[in-house]
MDAnalysis code that builds the backbone (N, CA, C; Angstrom):
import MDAnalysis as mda
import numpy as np

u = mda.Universe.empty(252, n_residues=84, atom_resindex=np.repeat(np.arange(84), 3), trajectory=True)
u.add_TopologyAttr("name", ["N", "CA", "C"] * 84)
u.add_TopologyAttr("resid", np.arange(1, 85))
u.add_TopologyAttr("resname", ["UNK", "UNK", "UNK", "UNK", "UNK", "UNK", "UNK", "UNK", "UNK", "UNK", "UNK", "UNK", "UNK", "UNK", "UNK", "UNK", "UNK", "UNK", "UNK", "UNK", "UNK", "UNK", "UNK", "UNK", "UNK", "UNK", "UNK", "UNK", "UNK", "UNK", "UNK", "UNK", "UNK", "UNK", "UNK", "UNK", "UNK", "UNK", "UNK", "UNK", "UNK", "UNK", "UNK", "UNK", "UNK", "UNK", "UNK", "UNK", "UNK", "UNK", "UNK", "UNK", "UNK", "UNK", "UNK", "UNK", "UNK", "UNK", "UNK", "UNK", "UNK", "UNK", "UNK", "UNK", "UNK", "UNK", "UNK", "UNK", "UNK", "UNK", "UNK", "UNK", "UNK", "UNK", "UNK", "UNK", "UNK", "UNK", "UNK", "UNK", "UNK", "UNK", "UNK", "UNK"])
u.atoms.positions = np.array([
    [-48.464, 37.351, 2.670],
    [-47.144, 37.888, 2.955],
    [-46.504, 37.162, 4.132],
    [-47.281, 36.671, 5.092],
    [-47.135, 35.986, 6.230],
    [-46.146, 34.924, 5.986],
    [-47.389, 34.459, 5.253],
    [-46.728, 32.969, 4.403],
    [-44.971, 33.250, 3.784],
    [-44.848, 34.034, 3.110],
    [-43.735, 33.883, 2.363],
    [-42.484, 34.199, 3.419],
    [-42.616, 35.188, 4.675],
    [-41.823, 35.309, 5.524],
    [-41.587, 34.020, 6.340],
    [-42.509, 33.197, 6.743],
    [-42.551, 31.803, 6.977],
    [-41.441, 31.026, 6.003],
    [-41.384, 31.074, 5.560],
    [-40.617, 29.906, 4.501],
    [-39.255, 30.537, 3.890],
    [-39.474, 31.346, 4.184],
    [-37.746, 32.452, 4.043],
    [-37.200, 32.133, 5.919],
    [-37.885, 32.139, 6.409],
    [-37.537, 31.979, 7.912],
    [-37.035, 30.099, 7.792],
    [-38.085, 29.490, 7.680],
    [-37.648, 28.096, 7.130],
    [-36.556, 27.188, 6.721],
    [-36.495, 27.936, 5.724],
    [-34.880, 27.776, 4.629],
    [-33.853, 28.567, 5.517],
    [-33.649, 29.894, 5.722],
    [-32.874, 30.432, 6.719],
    [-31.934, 29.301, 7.847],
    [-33.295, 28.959, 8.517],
    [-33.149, 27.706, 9.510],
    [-32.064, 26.672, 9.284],
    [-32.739, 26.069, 8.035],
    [-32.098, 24.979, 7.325],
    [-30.932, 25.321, 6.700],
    [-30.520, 26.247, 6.617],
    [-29.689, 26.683, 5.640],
    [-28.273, 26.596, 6.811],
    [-28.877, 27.377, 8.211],
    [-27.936, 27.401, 9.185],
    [-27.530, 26.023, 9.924],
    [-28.776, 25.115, 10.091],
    [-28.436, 23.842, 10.328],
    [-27.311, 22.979, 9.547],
    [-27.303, 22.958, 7.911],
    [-26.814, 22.141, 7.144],
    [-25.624, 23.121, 7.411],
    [-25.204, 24.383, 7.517],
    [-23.825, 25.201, 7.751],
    [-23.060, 24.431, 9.201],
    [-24.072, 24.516, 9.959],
    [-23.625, 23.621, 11.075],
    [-23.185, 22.616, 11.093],
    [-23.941, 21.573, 10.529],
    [-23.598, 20.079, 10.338],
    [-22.250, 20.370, 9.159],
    [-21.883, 20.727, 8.442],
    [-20.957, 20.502, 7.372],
    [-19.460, 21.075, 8.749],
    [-19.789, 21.903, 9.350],
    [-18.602, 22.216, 10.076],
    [-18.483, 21.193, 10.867],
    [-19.507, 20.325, 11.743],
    [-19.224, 19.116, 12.493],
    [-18.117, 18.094, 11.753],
    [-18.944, 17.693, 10.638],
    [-18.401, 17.359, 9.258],
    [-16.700, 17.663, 9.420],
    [-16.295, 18.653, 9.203],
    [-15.214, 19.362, 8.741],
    [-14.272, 19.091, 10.232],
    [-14.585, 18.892, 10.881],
    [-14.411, 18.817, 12.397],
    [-13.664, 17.706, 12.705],
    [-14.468, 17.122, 12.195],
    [-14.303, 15.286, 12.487],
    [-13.276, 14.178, 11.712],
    [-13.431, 15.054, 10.453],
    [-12.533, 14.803, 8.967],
    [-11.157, 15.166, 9.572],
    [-11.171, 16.360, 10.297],
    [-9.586, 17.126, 10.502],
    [-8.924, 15.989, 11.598],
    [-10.022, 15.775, 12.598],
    [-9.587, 14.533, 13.935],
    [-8.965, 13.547, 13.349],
    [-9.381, 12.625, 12.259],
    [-9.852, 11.688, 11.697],
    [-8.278, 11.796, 11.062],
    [-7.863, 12.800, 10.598],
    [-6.573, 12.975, 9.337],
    [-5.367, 13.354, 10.767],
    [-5.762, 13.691, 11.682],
    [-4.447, 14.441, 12.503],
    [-4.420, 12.364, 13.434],
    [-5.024, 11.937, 13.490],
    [-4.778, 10.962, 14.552],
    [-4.461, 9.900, 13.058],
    [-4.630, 9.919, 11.684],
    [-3.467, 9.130, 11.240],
    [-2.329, 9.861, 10.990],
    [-2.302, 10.842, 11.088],
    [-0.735, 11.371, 10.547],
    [-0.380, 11.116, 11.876],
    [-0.554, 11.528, 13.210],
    [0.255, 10.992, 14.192],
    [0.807, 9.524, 14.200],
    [-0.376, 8.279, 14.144],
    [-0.035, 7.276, 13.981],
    [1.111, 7.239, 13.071],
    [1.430, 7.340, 11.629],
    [1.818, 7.362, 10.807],
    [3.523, 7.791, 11.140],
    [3.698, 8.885, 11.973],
    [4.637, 9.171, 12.405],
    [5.377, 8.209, 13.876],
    [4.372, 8.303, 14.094],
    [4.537, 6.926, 15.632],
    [5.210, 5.434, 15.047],
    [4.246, 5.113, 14.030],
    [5.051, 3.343, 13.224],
    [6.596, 4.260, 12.605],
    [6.708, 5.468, 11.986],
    [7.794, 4.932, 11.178],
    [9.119, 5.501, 12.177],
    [9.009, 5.364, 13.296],
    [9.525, 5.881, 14.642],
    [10.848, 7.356, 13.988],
    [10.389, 8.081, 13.977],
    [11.114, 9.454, 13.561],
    [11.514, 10.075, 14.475],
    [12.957, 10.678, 14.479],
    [13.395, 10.848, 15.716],
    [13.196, 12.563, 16.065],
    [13.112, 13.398, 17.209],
    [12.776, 14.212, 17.367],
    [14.092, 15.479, 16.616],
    [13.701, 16.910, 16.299],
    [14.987, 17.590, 15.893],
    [16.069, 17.619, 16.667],
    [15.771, 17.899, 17.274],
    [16.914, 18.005, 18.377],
    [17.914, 17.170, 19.160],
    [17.370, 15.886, 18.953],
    [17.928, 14.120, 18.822],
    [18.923, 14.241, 17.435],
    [18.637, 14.548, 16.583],
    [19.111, 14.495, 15.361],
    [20.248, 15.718, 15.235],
    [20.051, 16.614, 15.721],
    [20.991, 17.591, 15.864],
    [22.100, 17.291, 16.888],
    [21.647, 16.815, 17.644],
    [22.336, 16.004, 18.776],
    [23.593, 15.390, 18.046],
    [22.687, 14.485, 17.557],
    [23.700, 13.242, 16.739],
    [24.815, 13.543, 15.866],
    [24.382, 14.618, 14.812],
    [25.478, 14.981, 13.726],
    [26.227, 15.578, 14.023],
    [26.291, 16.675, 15.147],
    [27.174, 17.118, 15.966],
    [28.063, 16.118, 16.556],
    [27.572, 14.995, 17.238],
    [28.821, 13.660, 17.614],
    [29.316, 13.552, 16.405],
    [28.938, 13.295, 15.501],
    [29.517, 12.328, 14.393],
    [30.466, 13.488, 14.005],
    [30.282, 14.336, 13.372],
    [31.144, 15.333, 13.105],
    [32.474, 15.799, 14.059],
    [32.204, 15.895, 15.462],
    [33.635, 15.623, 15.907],
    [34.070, 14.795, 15.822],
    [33.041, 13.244, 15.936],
    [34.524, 12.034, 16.043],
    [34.930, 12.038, 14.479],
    [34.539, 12.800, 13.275],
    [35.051, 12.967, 11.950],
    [36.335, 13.069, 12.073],
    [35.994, 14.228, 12.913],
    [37.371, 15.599, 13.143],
    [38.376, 14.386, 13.999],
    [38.461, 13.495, 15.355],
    [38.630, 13.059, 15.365],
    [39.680, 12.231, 14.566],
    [38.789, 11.451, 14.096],
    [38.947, 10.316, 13.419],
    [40.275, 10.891, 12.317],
    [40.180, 12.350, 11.908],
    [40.837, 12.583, 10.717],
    [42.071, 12.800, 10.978],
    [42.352, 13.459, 12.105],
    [43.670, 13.752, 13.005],
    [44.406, 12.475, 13.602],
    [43.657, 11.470, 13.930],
    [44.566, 9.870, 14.478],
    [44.996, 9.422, 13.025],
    [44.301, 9.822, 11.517],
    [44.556, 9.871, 10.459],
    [46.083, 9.941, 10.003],
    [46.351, 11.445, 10.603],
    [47.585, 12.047, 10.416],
    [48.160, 12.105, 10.960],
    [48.168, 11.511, 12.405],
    [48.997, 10.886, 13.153],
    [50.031, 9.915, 12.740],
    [48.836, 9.044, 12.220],
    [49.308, 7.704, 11.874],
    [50.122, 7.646, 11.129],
    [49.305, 8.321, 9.722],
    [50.624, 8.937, 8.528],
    [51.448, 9.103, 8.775],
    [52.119, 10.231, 9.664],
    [53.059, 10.633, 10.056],
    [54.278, 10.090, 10.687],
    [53.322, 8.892, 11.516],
    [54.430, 7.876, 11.653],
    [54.957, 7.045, 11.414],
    [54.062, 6.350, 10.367],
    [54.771, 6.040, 9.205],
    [55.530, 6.200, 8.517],
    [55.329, 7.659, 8.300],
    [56.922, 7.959, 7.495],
    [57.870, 8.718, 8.150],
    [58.182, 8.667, 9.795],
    [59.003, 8.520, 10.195],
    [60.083, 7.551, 10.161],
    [61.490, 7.430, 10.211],
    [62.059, 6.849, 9.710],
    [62.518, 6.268, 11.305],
    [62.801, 4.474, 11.653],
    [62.657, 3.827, 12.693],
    [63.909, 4.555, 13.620],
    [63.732, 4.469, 14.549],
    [64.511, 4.978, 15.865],
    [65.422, 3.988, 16.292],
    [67.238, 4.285, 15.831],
    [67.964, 3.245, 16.443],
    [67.959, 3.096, 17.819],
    [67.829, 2.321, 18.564],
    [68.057, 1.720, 19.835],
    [69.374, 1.663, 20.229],
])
């Protein structure tokens, strides 16, 4: 009976070792995948949100801008010339 508690104790052991090692495993794999996706993001130089939010906000007023010197312009165009 000795015996068989021996070798249930054994395997137990082993059983917790190889649980161990597979999480090292699992550990190392995750390091391994997060330091290329960083890289990955680093080469294709991506700009932060808030850079980008930044930006479309400019562009969008000088739209607004841009659309009003638009109708300016129009406008004076078809004004008819001013005798002197």
């Amino acid at each position: 009976m000795n015996q068989n508690n021996r070798i249930f104790d054994d395997l137990g052991r082993l059983m917790n070792e190889a649980a161990g090692l597979a999480d090292g495993v699992r550990r190392e794999v995750e390091t391994v995948v997060k330091s290329q996706a960083q890289r990955l993001v680093v080469d294709m130089e991506l700009v932060k949100r808030e850079e980008f939010d930044a930006l479309r906000e400019l562009v969008q007023v000088q739209g607004d801008e841009i659309a009003a010197l638009r109708a300016e312009l129009a406008a004076l165009k078809t004004e008819p010339p001013k005798a002197s």
